[in-house]
gemmi code that builds the backbone of each chain (N, CA, C; Angstrom):
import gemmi

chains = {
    "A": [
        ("UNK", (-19.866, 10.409, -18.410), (-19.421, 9.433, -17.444), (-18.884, 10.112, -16.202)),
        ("UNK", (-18.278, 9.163, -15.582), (-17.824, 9.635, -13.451), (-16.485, 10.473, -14.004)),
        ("UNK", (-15.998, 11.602, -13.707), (-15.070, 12.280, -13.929), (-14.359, 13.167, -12.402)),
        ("UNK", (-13.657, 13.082, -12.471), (-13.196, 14.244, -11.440), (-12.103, 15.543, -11.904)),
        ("UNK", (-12.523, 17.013, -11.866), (-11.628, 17.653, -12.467), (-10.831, 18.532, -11.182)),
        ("UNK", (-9.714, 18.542, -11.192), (-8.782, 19.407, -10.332), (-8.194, 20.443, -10.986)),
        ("UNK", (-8.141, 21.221, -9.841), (-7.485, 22.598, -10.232), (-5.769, 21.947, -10.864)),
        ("UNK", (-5.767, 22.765, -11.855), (-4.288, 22.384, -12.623), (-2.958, 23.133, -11.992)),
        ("UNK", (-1.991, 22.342, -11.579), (-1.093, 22.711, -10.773), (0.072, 23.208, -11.897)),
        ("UNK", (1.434, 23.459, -11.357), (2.131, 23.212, -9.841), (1.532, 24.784, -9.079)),
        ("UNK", (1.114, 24.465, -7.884), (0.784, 25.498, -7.100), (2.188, 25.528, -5.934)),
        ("UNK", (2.354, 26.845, -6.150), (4.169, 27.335, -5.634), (3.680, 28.659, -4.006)),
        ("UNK", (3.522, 28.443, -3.045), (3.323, 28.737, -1.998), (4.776, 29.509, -0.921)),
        ("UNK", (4.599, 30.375, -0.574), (5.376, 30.534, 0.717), (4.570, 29.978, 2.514)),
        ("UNK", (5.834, 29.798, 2.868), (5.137, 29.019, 4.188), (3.969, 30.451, 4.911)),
        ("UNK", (3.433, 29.767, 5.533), (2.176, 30.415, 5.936), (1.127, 31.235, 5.356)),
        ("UNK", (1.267, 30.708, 4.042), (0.258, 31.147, 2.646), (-1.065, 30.052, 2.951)),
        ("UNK", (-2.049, 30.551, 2.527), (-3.776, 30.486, 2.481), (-3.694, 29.268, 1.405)),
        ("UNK", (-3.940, 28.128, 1.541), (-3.796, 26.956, 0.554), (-5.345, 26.734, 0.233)),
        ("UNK", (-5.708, 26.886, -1.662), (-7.053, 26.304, -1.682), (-6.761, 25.095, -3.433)),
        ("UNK", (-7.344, 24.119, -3.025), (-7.186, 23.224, -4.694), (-8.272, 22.586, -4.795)),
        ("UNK", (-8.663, 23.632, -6.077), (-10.125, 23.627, -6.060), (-10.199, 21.910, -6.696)),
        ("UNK", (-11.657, 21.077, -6.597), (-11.960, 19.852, -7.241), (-13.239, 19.984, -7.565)),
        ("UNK", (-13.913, 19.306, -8.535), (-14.949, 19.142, -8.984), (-15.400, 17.860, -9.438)),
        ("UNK", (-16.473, 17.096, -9.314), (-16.860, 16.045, -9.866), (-18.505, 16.217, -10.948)),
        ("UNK", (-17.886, 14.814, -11.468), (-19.162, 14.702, -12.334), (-19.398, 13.405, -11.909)),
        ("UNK", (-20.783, 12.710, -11.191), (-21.551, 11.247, -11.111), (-22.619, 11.535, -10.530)),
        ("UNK", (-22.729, 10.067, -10.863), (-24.707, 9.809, -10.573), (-24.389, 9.191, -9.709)),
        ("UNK", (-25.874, 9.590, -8.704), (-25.963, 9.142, -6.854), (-25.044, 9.894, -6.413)),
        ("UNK", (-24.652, 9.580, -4.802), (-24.414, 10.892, -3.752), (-22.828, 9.316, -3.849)),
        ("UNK", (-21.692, 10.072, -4.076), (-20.653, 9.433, -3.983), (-19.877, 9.879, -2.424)),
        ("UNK", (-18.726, 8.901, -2.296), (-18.113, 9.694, -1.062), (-16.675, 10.457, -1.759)),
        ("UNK", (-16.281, 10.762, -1.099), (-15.277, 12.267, -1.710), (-14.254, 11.815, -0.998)),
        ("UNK", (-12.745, 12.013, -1.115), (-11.819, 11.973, -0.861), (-10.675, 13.352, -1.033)),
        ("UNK", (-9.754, 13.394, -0.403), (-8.152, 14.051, -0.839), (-7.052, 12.559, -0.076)),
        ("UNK", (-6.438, 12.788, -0.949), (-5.379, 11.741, -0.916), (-3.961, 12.620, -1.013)),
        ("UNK", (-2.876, 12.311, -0.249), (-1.865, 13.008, -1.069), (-0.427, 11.865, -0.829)),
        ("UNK", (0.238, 12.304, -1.699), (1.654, 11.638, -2.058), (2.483, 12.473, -1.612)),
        ("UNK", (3.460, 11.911, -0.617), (4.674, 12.358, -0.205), (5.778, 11.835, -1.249)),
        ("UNK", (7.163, 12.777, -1.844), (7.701, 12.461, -2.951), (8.684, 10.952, -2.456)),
        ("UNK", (8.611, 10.097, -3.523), (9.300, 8.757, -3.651), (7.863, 7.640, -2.610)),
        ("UNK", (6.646, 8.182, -2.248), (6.001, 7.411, -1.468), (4.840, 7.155, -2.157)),
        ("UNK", (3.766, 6.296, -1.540), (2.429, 6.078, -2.165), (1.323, 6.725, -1.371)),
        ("UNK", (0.122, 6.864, -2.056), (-1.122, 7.818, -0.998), (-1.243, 7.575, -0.261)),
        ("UNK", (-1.470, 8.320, 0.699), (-2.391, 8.199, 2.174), (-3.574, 9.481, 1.428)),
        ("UNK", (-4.624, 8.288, 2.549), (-5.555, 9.305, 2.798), (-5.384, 10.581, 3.806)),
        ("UNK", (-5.380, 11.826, 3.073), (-5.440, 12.905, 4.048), (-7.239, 13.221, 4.925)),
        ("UNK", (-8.138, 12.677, 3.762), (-9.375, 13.071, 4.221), (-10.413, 13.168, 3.923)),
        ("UNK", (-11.866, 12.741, 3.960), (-12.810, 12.063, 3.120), (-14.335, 12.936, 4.162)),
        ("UNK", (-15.021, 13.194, 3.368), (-16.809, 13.165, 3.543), (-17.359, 12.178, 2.597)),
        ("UNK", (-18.441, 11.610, 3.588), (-19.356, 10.724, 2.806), (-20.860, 11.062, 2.389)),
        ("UNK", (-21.215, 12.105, 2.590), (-22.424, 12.658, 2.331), (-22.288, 14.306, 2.287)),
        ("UNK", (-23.562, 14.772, 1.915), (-23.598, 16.351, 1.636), (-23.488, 17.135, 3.073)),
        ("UNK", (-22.490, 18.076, 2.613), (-22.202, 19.177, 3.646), (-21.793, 18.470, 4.713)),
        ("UNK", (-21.178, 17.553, 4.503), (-19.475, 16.905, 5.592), (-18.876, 17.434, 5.543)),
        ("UNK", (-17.523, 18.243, 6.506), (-16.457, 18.706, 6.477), (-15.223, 17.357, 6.831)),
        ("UNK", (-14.660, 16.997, 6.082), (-13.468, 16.129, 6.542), (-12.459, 17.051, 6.763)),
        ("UNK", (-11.699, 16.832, 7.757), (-10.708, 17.524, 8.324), (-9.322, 16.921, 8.909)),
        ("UNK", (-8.004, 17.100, 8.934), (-7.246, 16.603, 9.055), (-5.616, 17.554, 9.074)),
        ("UNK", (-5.165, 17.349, 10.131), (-3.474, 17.858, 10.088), (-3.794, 19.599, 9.484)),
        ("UNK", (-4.831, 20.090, 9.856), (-4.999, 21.872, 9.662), (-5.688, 21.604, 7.807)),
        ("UNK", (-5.725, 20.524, 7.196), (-6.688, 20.712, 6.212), (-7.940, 20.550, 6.304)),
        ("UNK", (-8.941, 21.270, 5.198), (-10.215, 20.995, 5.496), (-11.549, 21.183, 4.146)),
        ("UNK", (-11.537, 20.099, 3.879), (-12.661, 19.906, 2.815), (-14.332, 19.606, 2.863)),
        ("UNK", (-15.673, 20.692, 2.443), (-17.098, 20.530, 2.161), (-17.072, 19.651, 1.187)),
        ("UNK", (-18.269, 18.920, 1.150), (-18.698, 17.981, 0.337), (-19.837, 19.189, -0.024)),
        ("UNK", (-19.823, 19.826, -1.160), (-20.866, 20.626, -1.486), (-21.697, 19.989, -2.990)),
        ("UNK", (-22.859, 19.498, -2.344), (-23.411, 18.661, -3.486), (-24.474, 19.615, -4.587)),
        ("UNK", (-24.549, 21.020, -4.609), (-24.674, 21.525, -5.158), (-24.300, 22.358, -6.064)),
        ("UNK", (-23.043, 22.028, -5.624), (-21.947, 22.804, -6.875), (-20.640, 21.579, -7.091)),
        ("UNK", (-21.218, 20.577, -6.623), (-20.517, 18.840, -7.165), (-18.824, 19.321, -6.929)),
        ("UNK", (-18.956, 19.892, -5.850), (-17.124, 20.457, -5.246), (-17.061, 19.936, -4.024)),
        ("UNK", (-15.880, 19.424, -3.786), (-14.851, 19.129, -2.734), (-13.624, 20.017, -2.477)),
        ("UNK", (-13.795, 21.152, -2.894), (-12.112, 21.818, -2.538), (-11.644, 21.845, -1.244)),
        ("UNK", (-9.928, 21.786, -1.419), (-9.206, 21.527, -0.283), (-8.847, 23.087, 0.184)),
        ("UNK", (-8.621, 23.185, 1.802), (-7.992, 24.074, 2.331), (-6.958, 24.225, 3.461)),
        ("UNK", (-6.402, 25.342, 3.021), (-5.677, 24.993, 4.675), (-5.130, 25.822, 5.021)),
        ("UNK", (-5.476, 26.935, 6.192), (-4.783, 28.548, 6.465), (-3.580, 29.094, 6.306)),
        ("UNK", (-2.660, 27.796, 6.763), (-1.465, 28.223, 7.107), (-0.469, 26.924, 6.572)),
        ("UNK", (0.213, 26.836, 5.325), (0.691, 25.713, 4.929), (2.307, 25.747, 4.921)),
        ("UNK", (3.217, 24.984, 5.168), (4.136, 24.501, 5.842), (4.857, 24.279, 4.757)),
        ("UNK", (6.386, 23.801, 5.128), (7.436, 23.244, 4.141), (6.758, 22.072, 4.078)),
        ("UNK", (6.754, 20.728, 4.876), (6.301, 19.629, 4.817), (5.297, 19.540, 4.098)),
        ("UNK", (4.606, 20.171, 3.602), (2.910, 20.298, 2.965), (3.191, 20.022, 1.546)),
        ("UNK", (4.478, 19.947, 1.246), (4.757, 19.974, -0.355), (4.374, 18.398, -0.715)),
        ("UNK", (3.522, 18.374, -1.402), (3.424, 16.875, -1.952), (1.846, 16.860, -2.725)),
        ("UNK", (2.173, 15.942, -3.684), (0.925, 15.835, -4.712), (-0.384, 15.361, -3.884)),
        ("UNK", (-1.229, 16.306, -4.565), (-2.455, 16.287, -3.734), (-3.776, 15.520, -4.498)),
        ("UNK", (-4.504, 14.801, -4.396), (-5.011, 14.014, -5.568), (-7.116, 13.973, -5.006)),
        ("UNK", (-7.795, 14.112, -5.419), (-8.823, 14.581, -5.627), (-9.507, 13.208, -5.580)),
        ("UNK", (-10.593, 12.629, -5.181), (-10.950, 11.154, -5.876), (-12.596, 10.872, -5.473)),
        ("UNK", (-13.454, 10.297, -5.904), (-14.685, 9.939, -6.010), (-15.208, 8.405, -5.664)),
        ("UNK", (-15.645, 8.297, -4.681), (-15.987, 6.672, -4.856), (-17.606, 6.539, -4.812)),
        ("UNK", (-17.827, 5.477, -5.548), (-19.528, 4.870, -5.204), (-19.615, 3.682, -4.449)),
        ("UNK", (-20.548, 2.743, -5.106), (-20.536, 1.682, -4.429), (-20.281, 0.415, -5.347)),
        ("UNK", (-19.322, 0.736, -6.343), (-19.368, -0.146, -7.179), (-17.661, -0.726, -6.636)),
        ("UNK", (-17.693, -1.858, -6.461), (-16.650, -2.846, -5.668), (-15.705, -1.659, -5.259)),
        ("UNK", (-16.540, -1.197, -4.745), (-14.988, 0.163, -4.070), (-14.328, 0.969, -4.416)),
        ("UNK", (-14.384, 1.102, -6.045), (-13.889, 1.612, -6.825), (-13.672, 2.837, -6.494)),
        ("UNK", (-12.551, 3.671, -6.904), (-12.440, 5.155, -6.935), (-12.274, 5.925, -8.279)),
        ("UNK", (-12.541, 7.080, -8.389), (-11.888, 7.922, -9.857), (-11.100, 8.979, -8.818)),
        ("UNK", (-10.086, 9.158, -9.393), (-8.579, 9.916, -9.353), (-8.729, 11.180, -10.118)),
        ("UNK", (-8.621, 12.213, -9.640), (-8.305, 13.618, -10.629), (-6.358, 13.526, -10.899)),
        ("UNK", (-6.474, 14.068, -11.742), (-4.936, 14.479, -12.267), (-4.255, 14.661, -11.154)),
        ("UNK", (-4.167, 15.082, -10.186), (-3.334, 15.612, -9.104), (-2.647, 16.648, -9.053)),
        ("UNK", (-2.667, 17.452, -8.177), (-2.165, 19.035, -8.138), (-0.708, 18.999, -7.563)),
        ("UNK", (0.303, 19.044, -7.932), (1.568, 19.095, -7.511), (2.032, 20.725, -6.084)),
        ("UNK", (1.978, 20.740, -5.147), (2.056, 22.003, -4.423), (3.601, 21.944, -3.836)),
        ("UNK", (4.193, 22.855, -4.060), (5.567, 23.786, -3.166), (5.577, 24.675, -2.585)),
        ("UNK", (6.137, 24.288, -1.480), (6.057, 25.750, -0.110), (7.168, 25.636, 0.133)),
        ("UNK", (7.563, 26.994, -0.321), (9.226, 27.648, 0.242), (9.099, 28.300, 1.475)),
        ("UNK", (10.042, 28.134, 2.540), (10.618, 28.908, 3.475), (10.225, 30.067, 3.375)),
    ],
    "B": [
        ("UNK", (2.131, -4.579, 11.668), (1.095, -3.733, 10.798), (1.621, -3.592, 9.781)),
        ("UNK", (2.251, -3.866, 8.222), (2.812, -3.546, 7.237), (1.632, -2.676, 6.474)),
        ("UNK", (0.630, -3.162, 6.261), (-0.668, -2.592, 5.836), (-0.151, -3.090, 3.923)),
        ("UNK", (0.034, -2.271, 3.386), (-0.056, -2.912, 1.751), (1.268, -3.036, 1.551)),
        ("UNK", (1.981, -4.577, 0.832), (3.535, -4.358, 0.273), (3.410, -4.550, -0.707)),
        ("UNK", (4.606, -4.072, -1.128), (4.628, -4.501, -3.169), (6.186, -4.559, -3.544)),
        ("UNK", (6.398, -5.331, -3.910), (7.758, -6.010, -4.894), (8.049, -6.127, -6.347)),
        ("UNK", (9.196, -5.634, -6.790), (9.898, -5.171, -6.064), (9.497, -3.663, -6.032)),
        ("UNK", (10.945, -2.868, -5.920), (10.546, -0.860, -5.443), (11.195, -0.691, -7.248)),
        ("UNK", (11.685, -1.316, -7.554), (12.348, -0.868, -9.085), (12.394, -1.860, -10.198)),
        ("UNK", (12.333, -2.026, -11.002), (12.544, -3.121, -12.440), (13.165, -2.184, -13.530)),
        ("UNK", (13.930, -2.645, -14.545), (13.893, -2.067, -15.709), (14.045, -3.296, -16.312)),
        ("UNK", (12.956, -3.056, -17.281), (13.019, -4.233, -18.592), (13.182, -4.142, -20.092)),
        ("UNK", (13.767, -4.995, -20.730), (13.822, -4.523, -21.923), (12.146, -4.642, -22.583)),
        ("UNK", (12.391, -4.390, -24.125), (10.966, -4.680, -24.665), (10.961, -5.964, -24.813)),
        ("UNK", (9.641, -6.599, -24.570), (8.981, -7.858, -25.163), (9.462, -9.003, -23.626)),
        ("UNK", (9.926, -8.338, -22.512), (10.516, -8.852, -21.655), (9.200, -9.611, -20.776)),
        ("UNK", (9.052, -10.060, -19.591), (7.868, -10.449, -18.480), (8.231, -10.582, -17.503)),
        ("UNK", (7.380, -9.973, -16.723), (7.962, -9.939, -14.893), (6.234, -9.729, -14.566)),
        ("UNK", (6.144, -10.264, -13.065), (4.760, -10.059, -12.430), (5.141, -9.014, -11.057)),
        ("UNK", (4.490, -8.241, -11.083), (4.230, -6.969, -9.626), (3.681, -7.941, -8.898)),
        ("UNK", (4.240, -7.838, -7.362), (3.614, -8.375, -6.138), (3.227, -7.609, -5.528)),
        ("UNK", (1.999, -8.060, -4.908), (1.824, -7.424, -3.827), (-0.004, -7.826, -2.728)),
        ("UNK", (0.552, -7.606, -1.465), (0.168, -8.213, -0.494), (-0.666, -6.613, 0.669)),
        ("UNK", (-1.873, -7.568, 1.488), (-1.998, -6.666, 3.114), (-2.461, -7.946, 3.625)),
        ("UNK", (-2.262, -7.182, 4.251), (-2.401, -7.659, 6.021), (-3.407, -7.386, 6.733)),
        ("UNK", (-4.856, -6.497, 5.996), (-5.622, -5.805, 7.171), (-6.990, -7.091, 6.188)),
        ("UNK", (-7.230, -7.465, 6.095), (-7.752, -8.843, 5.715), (-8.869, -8.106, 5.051)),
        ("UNK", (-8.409, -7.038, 3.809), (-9.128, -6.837, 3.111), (-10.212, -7.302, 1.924)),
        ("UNK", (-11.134, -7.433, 1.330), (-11.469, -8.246, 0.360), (-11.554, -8.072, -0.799)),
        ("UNK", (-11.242, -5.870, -1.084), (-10.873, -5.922, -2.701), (-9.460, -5.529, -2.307)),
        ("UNK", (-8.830, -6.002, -3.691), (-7.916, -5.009, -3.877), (-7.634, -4.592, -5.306)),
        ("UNK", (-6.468, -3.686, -5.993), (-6.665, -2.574, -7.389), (-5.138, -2.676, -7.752)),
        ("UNK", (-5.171, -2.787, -8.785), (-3.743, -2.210, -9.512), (-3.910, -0.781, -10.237)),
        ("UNK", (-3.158, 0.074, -9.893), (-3.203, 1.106, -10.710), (-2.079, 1.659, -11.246)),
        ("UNK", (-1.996, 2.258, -12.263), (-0.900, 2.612, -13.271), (-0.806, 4.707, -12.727)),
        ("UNK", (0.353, 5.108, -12.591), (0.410, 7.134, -12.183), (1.371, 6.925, -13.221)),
        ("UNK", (0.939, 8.030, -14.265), (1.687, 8.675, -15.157), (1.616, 10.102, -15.109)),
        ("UNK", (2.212, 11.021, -15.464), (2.434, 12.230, -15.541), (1.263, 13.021, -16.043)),
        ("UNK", (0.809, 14.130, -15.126), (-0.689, 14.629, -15.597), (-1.659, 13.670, -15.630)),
        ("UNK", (-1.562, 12.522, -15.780), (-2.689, 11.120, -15.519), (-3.477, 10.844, -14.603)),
        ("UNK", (-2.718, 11.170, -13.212), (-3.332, 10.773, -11.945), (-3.431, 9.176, -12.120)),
        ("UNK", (-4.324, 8.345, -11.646), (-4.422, 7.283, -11.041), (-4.898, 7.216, -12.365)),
        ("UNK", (-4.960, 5.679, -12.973), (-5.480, 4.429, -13.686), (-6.169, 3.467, -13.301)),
        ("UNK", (-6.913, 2.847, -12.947), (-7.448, 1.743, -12.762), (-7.060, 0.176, -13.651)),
        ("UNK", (-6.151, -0.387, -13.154), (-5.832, -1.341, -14.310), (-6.526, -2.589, -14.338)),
        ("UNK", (-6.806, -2.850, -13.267), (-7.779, -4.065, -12.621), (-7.666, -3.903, -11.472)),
        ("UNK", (-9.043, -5.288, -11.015), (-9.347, -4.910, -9.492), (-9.890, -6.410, -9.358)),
        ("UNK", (-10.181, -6.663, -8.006), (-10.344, -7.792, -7.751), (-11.547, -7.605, -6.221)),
        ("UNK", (-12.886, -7.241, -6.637), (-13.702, -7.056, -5.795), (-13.265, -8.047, -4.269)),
        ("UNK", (-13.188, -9.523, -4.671), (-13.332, -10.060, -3.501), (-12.047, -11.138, -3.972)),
        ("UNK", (-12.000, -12.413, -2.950), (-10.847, -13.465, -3.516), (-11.745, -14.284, -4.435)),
        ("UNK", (-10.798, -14.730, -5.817), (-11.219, -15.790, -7.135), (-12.166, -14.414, -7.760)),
        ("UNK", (-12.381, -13.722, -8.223), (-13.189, -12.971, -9.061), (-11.676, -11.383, -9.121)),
        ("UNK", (-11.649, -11.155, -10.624), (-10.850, -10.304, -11.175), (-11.756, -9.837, -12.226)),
        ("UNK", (-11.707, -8.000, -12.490), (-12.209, -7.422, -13.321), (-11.662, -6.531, -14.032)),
        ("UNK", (-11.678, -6.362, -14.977), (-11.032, -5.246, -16.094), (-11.247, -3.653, -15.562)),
        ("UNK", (-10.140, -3.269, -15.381), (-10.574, -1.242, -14.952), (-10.284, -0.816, -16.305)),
        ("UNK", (-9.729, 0.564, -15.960), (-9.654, 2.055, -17.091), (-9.244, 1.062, -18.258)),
        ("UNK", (-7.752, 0.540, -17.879), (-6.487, 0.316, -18.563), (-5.607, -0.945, -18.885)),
        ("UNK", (-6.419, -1.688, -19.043), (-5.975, -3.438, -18.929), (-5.052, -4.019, -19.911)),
        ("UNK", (-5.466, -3.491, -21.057), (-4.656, -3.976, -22.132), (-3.091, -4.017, -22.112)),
        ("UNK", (-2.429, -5.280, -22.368), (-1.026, -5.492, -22.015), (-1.139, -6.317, -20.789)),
        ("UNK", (-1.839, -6.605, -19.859), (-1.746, -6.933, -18.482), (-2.521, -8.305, -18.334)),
        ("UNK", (-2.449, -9.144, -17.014), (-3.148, -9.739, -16.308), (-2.722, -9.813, -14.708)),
        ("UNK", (-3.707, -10.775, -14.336), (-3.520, -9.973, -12.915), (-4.240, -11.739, -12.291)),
        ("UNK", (-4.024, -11.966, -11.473), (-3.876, -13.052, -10.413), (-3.999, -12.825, -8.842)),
        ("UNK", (-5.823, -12.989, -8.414), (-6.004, -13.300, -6.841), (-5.562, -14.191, -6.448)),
        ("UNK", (-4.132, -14.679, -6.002), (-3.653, -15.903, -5.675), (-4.226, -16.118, -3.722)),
        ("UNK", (-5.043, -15.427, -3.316), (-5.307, -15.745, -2.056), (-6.201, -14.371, -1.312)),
        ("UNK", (-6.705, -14.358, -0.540), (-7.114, -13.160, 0.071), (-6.317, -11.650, 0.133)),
        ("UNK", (-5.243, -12.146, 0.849), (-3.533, -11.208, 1.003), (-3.057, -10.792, -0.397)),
        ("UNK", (-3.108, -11.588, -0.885), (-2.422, -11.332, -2.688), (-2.728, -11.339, -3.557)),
        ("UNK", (-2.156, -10.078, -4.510), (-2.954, -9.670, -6.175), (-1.505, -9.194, -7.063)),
        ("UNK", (-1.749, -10.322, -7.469), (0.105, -10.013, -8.670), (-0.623, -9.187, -10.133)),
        ("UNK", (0.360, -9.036, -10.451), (0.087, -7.611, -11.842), (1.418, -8.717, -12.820)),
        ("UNK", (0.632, -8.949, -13.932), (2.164, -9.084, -14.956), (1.905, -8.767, -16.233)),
        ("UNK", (2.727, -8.582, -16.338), (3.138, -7.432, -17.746), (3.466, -8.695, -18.358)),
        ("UNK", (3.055, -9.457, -19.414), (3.449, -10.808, -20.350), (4.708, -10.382, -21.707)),
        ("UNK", (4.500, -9.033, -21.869), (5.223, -8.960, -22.873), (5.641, -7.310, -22.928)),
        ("UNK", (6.400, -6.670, -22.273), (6.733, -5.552, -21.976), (6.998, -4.676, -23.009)),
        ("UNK", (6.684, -2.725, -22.682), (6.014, -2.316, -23.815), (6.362, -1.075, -23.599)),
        ("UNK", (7.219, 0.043, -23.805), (7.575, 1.203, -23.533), (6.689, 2.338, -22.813)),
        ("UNK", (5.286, 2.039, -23.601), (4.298, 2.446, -23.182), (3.872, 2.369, -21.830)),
        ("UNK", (4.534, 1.179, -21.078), (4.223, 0.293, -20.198), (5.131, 1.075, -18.776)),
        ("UNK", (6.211, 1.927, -19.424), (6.887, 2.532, -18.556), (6.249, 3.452, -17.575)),
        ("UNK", (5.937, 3.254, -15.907), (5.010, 4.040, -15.290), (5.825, 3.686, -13.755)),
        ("UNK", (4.567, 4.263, -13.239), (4.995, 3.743, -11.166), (3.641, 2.592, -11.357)),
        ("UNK", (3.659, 2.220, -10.719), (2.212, 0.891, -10.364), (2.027, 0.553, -8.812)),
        ("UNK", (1.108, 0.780, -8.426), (0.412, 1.158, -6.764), (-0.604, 0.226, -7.215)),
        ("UNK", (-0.528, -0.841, -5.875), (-1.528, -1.890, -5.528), (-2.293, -1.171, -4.254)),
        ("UNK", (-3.408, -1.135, -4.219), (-4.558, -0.761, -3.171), (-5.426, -1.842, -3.007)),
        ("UNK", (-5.992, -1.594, -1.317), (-6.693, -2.446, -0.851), (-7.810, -1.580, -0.154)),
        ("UNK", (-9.043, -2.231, -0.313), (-10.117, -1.592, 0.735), (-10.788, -2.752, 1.036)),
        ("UNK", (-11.772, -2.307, 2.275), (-12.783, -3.351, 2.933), (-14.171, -3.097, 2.082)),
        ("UNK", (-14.297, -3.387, 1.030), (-15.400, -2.990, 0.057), (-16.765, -3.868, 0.852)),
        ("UNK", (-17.393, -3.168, 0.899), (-19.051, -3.101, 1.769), (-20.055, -2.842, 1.035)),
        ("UNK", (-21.773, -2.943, 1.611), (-22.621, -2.474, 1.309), (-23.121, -0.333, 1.473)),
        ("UNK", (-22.071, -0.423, 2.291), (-22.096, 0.991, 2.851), (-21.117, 1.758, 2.093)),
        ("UNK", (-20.685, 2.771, 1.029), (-20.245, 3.575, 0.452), (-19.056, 4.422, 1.336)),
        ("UNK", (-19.136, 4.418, 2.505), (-17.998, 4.647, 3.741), (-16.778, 3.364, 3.909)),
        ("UNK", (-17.122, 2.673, 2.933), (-16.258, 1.699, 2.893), (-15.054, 1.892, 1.382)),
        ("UNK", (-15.479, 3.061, 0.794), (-14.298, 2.666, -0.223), (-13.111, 3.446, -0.248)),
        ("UNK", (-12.554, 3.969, 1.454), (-11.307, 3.994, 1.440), (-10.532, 3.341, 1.002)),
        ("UNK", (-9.386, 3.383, 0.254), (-8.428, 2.524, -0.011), (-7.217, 2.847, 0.674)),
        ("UNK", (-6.295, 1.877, 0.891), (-5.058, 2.047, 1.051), (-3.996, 1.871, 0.181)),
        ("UNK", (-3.117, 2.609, 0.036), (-1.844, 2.217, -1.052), (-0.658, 1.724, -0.587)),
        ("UNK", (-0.013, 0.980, -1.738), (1.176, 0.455, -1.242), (2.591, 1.302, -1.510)),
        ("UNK", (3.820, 1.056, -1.188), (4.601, 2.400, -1.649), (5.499, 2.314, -3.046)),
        ("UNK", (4.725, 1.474, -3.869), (4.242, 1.744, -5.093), (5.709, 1.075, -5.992)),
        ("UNK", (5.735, 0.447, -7.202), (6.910, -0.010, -8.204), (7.410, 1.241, -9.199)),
        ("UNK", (8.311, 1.367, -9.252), (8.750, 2.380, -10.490), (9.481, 1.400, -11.820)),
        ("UNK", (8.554, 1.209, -12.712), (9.245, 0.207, -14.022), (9.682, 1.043, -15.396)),
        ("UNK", (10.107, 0.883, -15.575), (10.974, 1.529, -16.850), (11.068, 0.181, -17.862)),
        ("UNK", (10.671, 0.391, -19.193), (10.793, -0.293, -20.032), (11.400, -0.083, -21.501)),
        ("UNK", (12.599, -0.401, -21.846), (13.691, 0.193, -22.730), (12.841, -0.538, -24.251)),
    ],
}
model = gemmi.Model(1)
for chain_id, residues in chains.items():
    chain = gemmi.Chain(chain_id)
    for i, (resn, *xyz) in enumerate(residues, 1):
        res = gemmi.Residue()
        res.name, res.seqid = resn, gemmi.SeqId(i, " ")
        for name, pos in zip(("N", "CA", "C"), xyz):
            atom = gemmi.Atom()
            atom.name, atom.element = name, gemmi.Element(name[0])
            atom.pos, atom.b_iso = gemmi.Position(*pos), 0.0
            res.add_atom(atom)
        chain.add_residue(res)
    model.add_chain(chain)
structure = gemmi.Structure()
structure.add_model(model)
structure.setup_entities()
């Protein structure tokens, strides 16, 4: 079945450390891809989405391929910040009423 | 612009108790989702409600029902409360389309329920 697997956290960072969280999916047909993240006590925002193969979605210095040959979306981001700390969540949609699948979510901390 | 609300931000209930999750947008969406975040879980799918008057079963339904009372609104209630039941619960909305660029969702800033 539709699965999404994320790199298993807590990923523990110093500020201006090389940020990567890797994702992987499993579905049938060309889905659109997401990163979502949670600021603590808040609900998701979208950080950033491709809808087809070899899209880069990009956003606030992050930046995710839709690589449909190795069924990965990993997230990046050169230079990551105190503010950057917050659960990062992986997700898959088709075209079935909108629906999404959710990976576990990667918990990230960046110290000073 | 509120974009998604949900009521209340906290509950604690005992067992076997009933309360319904609210929650509402404003961007005159036509689905919207209840979902259950538990620890290591990520997102749930508990139900969803493609369009207004039509509701469908997701991941995680059991214990629940759920009510399109209008375009704007999709209540969640717990009929008989269940320890198990103890989670956060995030109502989402998207403009669900023929086009697959449509299943952004938006979230709301989500219930934290505790059930003794």
């Amino acid at each position: 079945g539709n699965s999404v697997t994320q790199m298993e956290g807590p990923v523990t960072l110093s500020e201006e450390a090389f940020l990567t969280i890797n994702c992987t999916y499993t579905a049938t047909g060309y889905p659109s891809l997401f990163w979502y993240v949670q600021y603590p006590g808040e609900g998701l925002q979208l950080l950033l989405k491709a809808t087809k193969a070899d899209d880069k979605g990009s956003n606030k210095g992050f930046e995710a391929t839709y690589r449909k040959e190795t069924t990965s979306f990993h997230l990046e981001k050169g230079s990551v910040q105190v503010s950057d700390s917050a659960v990062y969540f992986c997700a898959f949609g088709g075209t079935s009423y909108g629906k999404l699948t959710f990976g576990q979510g990667t918990i990230l901390t960046v110290h000073p | 612009n509120a974009g998604v609300t949900q009521t209340p931000k906290f509950q604690v209930l005992k067992t076997g108790q009933s309360m319904t999750l609210q929650c509402a947008q404003d961007m005159n969406h036509n689905s919207m989702y209840w979902y259950r975040q538990d620890p290591g879980m990520g997102l749930r799918l508990i139900y969803y409600s493609a369009s207004e008057g039509t509701t469908d079963k997701g991941e995680v339904p059991n214990g629940y029902n759920v009510s399109r009372l209008n375009k704007r609104e999709f209540s969640l209630r717990l009929e008989s409360a269940a320890p198990s039941q103890t989670s956060v619960y995030f109502c989402a909305s998207s403009e669900y389309g023929q086009s697959v660029a449509y299943n952004e969702q938006y979230f709301g800033p989500g219930t934290r329920l505790t059930v003794t």
